[in-house]
PDB file of N, H, CA, C and O in Angstrom:
ATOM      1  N   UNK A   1     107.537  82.239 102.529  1.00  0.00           N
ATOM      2  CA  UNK A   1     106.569  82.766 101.597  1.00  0.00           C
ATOM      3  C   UNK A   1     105.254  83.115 102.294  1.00  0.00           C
ATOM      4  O   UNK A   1     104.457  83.890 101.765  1.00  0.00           O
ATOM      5  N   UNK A   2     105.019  82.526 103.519  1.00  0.00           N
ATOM      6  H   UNK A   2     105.667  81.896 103.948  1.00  0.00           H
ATOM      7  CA  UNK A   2     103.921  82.685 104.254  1.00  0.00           C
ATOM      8  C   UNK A   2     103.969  84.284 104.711  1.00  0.00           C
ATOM      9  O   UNK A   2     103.031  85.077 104.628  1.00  0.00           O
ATOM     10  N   UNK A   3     105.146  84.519 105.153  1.00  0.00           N
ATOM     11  H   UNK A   3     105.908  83.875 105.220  1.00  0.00           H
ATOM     12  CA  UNK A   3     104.917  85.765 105.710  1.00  0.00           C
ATOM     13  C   UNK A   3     104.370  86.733 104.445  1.00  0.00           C
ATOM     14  O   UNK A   3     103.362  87.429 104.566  1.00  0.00           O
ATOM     15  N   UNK A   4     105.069  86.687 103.379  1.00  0.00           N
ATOM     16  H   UNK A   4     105.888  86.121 103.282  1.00  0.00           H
ATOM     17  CA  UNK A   4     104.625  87.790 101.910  1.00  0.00           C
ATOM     18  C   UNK A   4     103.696  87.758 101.816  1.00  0.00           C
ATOM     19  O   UNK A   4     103.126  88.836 101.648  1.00  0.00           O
ATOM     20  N   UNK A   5     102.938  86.588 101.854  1.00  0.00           N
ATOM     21  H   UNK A   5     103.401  85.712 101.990  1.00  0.00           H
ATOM     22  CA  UNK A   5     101.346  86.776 101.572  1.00  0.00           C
ATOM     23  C   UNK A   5     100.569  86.973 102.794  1.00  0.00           C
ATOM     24  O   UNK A   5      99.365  87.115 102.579  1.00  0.00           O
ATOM     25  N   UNK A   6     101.001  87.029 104.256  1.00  0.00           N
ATOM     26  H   UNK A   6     101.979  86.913 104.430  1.00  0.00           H
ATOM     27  CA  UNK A   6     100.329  87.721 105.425  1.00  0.00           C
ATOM     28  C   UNK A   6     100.712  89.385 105.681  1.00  0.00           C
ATOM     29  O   UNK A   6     100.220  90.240 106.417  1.00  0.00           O
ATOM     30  N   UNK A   7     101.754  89.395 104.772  1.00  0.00           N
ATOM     31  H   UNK A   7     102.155  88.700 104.175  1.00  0.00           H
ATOM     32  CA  UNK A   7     102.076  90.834 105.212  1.00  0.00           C
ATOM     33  C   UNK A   7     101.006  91.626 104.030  1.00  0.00           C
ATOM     34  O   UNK A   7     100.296  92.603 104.269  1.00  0.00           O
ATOM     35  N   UNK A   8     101.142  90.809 102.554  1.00  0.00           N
ATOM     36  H   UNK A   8     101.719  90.016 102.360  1.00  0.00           H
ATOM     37  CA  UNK A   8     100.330  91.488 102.140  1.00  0.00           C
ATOM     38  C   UNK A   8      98.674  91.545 102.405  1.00  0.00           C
ATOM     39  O   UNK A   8      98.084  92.624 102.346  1.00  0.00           O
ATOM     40  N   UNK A   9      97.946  90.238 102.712  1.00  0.00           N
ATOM     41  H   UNK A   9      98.425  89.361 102.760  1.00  0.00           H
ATOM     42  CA  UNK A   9      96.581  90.352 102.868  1.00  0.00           C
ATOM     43  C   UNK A   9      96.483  91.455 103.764  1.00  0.00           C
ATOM     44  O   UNK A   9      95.667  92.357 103.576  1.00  0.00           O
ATOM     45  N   UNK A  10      97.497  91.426 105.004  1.00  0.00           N
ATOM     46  H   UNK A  10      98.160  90.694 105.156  1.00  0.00           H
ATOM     47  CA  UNK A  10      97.200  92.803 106.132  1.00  0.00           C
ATOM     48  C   UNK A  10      97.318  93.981 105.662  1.00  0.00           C
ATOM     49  O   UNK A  10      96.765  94.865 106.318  1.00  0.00           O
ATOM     50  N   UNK A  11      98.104  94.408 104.324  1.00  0.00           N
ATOM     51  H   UNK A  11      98.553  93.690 103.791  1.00  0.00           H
ATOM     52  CA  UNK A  11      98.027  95.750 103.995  1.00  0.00           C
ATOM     53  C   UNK A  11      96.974  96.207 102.662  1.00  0.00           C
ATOM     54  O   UNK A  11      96.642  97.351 102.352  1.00  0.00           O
ATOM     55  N   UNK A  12      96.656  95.157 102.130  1.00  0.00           N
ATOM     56  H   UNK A  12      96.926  94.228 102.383  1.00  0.00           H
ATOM     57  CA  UNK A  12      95.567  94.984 101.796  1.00  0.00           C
ATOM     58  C   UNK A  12      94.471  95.684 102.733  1.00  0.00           C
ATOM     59  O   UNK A  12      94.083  96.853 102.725  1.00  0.00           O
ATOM     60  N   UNK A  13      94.138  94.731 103.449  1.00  0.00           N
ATOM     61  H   UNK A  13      94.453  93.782 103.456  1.00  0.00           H
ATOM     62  CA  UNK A  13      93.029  95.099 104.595  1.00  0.00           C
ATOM     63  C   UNK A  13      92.649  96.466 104.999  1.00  0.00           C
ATOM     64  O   UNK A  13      91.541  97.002 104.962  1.00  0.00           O
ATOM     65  N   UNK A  14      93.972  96.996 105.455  1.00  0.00           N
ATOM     66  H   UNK A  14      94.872  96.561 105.485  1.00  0.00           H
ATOM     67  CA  UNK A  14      94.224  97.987 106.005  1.00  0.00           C
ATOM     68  C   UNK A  14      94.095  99.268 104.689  1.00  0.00           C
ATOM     69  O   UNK A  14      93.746 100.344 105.176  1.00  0.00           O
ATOM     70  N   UNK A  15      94.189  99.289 104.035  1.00  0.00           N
ATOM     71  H   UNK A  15      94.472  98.416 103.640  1.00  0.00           H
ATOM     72  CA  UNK A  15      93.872  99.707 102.657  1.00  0.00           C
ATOM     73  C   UNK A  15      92.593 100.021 101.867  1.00  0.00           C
ATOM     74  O   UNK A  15      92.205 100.965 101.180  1.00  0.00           O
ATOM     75  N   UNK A  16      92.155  98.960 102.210  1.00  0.00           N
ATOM     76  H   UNK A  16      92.471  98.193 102.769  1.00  0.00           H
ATOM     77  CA  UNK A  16      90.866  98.901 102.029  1.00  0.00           C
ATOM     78  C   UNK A  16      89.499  99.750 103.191  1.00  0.00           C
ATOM     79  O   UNK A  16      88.443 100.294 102.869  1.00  0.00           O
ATOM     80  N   UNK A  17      90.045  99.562 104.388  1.00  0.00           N
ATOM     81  H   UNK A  17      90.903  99.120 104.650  1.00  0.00           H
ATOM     82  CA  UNK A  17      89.558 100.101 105.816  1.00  0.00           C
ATOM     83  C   UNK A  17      89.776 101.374 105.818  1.00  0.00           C
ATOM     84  O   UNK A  17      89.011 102.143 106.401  1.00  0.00           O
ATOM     85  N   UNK A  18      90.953 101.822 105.104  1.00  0.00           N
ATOM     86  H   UNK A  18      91.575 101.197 104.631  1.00  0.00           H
ATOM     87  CA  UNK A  18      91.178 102.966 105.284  1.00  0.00           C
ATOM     88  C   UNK A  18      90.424 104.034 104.094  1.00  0.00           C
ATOM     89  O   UNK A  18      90.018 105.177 104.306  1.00  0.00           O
ATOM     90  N   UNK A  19      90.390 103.370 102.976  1.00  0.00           N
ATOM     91  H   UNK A  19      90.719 102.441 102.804  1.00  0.00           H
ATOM     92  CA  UNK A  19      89.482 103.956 101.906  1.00  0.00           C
ATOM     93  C   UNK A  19      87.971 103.993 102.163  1.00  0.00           C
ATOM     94  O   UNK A  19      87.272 104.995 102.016  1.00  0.00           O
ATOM     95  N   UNK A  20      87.520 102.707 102.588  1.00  0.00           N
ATOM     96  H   UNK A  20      88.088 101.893 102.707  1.00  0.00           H
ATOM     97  CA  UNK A  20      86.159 102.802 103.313  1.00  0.00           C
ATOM     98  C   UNK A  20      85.850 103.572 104.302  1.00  0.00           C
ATOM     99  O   UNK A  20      84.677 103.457 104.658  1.00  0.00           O
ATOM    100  N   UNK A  21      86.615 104.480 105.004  1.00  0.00           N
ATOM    101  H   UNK A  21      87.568 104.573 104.715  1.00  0.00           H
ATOM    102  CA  UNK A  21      86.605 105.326 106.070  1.00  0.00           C
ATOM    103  C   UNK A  21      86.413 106.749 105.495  1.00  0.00           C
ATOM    104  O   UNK A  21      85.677 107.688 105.796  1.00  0.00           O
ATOM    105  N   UNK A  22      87.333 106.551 104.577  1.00  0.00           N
ATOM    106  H   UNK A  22      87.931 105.788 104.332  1.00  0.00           H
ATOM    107  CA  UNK A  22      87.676 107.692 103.606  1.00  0.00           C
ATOM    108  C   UNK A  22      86.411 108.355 102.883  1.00  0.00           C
ATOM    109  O   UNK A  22      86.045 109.529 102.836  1.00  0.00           O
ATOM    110  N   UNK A  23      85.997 107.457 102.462  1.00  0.00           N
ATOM    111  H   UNK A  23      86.293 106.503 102.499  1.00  0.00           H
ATOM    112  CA  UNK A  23      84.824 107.368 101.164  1.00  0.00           C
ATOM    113  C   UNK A  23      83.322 107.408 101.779  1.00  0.00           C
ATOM    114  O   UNK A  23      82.234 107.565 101.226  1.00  0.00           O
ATOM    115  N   UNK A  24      83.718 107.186 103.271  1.00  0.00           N
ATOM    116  H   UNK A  24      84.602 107.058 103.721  1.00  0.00           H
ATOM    117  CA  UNK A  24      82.186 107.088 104.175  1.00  0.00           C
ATOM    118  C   UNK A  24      82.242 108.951 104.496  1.00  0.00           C
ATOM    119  O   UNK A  24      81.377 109.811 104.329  1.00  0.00           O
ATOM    120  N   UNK A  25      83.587 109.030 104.987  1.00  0.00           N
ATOM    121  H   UNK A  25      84.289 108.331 105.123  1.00  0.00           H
ATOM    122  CA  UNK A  25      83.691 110.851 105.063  1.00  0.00           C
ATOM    123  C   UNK A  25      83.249 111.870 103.698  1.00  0.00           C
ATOM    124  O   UNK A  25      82.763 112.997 103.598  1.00  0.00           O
ATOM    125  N   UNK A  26      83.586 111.085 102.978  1.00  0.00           N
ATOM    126  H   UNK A  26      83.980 110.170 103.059  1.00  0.00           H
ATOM    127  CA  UNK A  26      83.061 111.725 101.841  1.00  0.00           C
ATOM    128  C   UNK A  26      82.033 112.441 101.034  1.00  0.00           C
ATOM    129  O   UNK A  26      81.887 113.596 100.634  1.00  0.00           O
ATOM    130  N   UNK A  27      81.174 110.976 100.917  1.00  0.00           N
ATOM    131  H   UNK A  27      81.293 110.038 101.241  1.00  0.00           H
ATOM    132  CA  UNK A  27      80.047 110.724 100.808  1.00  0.00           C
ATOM    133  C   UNK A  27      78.910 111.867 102.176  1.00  0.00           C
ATOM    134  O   UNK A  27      77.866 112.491 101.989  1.00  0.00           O
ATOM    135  N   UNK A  28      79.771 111.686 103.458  1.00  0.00           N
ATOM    136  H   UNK A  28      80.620 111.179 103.610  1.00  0.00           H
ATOM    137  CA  UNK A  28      78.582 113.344 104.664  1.00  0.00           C
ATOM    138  C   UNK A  28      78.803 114.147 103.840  1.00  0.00           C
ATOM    139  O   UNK A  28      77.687 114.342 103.360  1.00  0.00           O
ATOM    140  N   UNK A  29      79.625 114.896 103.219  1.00  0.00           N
ATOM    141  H   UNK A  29      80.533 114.738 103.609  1.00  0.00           H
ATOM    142  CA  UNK A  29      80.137 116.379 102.922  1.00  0.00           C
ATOM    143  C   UNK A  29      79.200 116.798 101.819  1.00  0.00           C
ATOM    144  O   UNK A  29      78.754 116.062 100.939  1.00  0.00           O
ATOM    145  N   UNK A  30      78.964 118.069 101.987  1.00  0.00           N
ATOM    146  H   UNK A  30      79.326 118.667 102.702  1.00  0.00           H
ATOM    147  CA  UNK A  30      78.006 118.227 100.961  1.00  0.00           C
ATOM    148  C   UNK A  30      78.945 118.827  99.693  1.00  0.00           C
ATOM    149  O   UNK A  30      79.945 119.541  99.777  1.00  0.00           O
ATOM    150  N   UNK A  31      78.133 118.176  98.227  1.00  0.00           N
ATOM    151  H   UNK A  31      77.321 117.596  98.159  1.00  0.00           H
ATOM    152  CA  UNK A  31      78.475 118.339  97.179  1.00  0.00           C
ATOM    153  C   UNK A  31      78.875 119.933  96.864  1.00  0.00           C
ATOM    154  O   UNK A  31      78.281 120.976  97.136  1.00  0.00           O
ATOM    155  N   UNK A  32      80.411 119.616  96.021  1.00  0.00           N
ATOM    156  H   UNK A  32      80.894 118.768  95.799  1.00  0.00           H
ATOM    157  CA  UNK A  32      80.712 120.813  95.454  1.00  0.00           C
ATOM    158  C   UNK A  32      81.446 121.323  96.092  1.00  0.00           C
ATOM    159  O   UNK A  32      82.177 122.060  95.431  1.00  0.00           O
ATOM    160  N   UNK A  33      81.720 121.309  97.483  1.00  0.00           N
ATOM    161  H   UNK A  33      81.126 120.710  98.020  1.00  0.00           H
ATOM    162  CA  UNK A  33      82.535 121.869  98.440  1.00  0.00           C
ATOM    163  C   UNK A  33      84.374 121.514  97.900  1.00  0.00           C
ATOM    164  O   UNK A  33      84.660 120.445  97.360  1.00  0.00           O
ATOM    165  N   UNK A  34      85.087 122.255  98.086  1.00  0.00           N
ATOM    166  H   UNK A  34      84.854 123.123  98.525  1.00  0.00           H
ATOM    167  CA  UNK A  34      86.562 121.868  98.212  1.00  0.00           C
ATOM    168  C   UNK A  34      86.802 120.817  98.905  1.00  0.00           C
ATOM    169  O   UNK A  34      87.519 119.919  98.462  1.00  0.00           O
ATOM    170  N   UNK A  35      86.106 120.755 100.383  1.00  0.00           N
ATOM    171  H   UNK A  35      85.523 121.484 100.743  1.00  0.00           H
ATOM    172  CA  UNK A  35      87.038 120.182 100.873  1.00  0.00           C
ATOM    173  C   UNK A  35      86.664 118.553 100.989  1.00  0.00           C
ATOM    174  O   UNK A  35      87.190 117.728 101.735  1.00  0.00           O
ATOM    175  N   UNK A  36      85.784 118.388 100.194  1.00  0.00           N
ATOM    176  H   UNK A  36      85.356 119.058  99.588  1.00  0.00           H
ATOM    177  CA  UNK A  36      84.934 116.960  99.615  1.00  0.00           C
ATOM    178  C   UNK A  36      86.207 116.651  98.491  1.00  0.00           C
ATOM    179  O   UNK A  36      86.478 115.451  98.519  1.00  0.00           O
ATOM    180  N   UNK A  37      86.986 117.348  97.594  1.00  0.00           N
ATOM    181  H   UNK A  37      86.766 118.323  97.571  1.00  0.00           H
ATOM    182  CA  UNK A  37      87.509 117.260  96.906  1.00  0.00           C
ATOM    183  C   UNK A  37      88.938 116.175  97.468  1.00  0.00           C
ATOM    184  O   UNK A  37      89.523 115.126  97.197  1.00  0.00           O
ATOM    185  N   UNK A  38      88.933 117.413  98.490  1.00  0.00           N
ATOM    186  H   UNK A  38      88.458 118.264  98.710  1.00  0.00           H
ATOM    187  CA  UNK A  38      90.403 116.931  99.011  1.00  0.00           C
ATOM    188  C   UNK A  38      90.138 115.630  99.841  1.00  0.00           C
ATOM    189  O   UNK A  38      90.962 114.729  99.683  1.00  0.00           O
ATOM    190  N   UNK A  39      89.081 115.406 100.718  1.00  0.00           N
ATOM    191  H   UNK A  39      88.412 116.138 100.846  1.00  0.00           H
ATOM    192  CA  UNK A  39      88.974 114.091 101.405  1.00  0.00           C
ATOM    193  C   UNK A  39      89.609 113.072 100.341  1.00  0.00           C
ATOM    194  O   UNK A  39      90.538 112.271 100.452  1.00  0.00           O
ATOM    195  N   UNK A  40      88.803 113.384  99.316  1.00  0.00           N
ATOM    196  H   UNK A  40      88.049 114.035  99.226  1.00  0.00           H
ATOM    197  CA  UNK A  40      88.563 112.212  98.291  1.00  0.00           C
ATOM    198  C   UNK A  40      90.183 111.550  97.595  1.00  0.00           C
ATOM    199  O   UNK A  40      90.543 110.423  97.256  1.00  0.00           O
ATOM    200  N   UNK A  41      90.972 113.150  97.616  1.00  0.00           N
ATOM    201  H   UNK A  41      90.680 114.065  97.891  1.00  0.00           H
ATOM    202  CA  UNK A  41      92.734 112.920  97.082  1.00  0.00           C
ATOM    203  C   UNK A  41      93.067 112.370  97.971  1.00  0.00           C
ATOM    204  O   UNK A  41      93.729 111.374  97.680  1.00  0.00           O
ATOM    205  N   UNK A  42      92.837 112.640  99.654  1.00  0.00           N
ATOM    206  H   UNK A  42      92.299 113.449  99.890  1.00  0.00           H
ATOM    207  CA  UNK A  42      93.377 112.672 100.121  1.00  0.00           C
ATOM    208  C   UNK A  42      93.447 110.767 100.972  1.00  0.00           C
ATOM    209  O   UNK A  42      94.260 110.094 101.605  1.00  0.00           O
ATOM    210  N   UNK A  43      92.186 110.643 100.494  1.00  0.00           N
ATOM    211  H   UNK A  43      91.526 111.190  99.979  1.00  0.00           H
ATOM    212  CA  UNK A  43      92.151 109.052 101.475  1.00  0.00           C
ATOM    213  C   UNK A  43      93.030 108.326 100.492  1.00  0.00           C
ATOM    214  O   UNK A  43      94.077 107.855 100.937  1.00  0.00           O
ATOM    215  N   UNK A  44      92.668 108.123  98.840  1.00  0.00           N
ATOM    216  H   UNK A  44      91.817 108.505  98.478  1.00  0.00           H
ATOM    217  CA  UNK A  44      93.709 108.032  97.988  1.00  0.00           C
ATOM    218  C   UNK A  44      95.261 107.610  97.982  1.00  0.00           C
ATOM    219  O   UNK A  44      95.967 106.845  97.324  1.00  0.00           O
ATOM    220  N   UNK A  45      95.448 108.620  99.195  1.00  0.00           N
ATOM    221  H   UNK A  45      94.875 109.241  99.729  1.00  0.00           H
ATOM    222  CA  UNK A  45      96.968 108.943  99.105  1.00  0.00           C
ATOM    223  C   UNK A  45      97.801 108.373 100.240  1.00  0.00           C
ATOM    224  O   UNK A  45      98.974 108.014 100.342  1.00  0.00           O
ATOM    225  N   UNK A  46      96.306 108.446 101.404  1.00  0.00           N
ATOM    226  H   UNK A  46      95.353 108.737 101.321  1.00  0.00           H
ATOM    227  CA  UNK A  46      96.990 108.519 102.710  1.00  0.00           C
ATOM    228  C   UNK A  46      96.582 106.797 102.770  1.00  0.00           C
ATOM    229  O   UNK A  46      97.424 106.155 103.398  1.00  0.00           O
ATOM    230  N   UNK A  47      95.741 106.195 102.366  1.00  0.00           N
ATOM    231  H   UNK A  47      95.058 106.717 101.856  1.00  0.00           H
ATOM    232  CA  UNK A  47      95.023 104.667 102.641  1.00  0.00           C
ATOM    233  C   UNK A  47      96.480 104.012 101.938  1.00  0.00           C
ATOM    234  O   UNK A  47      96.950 103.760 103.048  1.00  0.00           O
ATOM    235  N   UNK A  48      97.347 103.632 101.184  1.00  0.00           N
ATOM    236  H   UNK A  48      96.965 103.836 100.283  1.00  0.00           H
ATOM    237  CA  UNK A  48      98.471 102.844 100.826  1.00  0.00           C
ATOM    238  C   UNK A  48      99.767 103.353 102.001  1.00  0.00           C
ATOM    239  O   UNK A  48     100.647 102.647 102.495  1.00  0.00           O
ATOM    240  N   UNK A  49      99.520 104.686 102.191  1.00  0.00           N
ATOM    241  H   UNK A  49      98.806 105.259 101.790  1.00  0.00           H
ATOM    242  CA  UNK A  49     101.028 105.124 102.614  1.00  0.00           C
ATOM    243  C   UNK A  49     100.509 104.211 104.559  1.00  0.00           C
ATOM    244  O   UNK A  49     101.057 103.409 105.315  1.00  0.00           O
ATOM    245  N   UNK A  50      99.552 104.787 104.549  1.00  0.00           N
ATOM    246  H   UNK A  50      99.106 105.439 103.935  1.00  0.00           H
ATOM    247  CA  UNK A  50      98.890 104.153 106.156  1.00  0.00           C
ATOM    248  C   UNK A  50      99.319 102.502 106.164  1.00  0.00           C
ATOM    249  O   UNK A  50     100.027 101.932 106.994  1.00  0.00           O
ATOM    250  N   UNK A  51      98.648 101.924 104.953  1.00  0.00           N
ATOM    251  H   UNK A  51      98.073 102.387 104.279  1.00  0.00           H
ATOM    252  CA  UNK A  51      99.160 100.320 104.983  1.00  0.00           C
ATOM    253  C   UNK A  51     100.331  99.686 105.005  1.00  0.00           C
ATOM    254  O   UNK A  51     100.448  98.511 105.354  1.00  0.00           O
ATOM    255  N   UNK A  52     101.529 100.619 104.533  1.00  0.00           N
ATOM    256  H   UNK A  52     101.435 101.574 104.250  1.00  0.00           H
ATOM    257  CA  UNK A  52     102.454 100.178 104.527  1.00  0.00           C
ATOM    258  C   UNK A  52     103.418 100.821 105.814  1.00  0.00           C
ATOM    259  O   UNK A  52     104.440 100.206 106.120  1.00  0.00           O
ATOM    260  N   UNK A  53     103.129 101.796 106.383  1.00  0.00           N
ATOM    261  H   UNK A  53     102.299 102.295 106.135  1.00  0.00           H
ATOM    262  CA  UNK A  53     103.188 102.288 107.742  1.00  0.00           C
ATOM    263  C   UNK A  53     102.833 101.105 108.721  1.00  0.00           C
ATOM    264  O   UNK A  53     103.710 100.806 109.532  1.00  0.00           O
ATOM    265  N   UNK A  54     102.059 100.640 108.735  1.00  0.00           N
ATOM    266  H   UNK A  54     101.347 100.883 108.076  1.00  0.00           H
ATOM    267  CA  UNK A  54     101.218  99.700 109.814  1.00  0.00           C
ATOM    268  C   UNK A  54     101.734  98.220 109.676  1.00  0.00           C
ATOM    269  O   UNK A  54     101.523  97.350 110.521  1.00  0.00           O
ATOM    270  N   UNK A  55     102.554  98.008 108.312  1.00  0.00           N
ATOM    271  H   UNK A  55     102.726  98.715 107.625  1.00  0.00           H
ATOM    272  CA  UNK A  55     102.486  96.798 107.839  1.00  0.00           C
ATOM    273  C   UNK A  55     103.759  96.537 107.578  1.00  0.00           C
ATOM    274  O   UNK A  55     104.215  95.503 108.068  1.00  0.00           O
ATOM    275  N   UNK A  56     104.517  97.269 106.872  1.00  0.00           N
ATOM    276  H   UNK A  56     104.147  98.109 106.474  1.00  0.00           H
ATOM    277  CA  UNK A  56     106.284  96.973 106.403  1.00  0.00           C
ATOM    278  C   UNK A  56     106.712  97.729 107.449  1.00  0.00           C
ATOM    279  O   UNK A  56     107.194  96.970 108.289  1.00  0.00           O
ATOM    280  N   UNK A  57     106.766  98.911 107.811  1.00  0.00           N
ATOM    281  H   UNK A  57     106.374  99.528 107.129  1.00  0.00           H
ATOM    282  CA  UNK A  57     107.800  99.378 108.510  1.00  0.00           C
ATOM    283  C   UNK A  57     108.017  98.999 109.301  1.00  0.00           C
ATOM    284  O   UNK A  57     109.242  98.877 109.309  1.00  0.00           O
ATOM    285  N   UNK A  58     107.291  98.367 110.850  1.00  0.00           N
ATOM    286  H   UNK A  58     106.296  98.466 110.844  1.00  0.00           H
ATOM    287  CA  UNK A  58     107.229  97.952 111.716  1.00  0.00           C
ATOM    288  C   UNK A  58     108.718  96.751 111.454  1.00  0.00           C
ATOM    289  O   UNK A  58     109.865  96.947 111.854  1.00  0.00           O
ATOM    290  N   UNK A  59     108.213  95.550 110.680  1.00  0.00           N
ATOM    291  H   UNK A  59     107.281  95.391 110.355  1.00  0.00           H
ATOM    292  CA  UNK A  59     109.091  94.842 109.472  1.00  0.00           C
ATOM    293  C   UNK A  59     110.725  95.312 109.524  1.00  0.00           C
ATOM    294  O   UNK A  59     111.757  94.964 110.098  1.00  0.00           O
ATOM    295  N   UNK A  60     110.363  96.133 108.735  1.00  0.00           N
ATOM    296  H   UNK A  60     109.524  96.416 108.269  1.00  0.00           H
ATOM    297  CA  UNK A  60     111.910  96.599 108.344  1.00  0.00           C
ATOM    298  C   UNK A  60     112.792  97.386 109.755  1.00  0.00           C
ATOM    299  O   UNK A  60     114.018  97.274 109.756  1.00  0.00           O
ATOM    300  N   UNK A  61     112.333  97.907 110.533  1.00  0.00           N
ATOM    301  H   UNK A  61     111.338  97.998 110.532  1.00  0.00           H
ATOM    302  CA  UNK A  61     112.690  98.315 111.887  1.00  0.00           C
ATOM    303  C   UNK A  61     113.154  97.120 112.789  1.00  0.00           C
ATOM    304  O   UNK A  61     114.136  97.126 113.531  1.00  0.00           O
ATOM    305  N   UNK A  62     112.372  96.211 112.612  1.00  0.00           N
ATOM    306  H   UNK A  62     111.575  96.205 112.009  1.00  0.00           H
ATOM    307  CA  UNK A  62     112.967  94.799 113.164  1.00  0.00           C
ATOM    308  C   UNK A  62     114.344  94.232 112.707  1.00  0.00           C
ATOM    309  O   UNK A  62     115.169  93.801 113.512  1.00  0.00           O
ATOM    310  N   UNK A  63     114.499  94.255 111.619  1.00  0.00           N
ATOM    311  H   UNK A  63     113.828  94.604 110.964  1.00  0.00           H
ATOM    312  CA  UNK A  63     115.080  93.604 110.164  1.00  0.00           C
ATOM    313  C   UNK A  63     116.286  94.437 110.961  1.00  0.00           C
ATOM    314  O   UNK A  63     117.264  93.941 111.520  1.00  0.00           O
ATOM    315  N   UNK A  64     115.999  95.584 110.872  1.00  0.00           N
ATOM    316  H   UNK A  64     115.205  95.987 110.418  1.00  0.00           H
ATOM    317  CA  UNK A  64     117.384  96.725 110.922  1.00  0.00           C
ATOM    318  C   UNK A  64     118.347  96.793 112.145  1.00  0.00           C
ATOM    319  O   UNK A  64     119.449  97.333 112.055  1.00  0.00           O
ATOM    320  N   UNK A  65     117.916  96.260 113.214  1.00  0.00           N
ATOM    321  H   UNK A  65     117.020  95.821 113.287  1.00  0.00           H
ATOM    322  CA  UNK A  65     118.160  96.256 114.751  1.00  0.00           C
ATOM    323  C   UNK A  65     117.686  95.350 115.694  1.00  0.00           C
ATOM    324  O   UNK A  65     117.974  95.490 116.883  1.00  0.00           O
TER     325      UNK A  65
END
């Protein structure tokens, strides 16, 4: 059970780091622009898929072979 809750605090983390990165890019861009729009979908989208990239797959690649 230890590992579930280390795998999750780390993708957590990583989740969080990655939105704060996200949201710091954001926040330079000047208002109104498109592509302020898309940062904003885009950390969204990419900050969970990144955490679980960094965090399960590694995991399950082990698991598999």
């Amino acid at each position: 059970m230890t590992d579930v809750r280390r795998n999750f605090l780390r993708f957590a983390t990583v989740v969080v780091v990655a939105d704060a990165v996200g949201l710091g890019a954001w926040s330079l861009l000047p208002v109104g622009t498109g592509i302020r729009t898309g940062v904003l979908f885009g950390t969204l989208v990419v900050a969970p898929l990144l955490g679980f990239l960094l965090v399960y797959a590694p995991s399950a690649s082990r698991a598999g072979g």
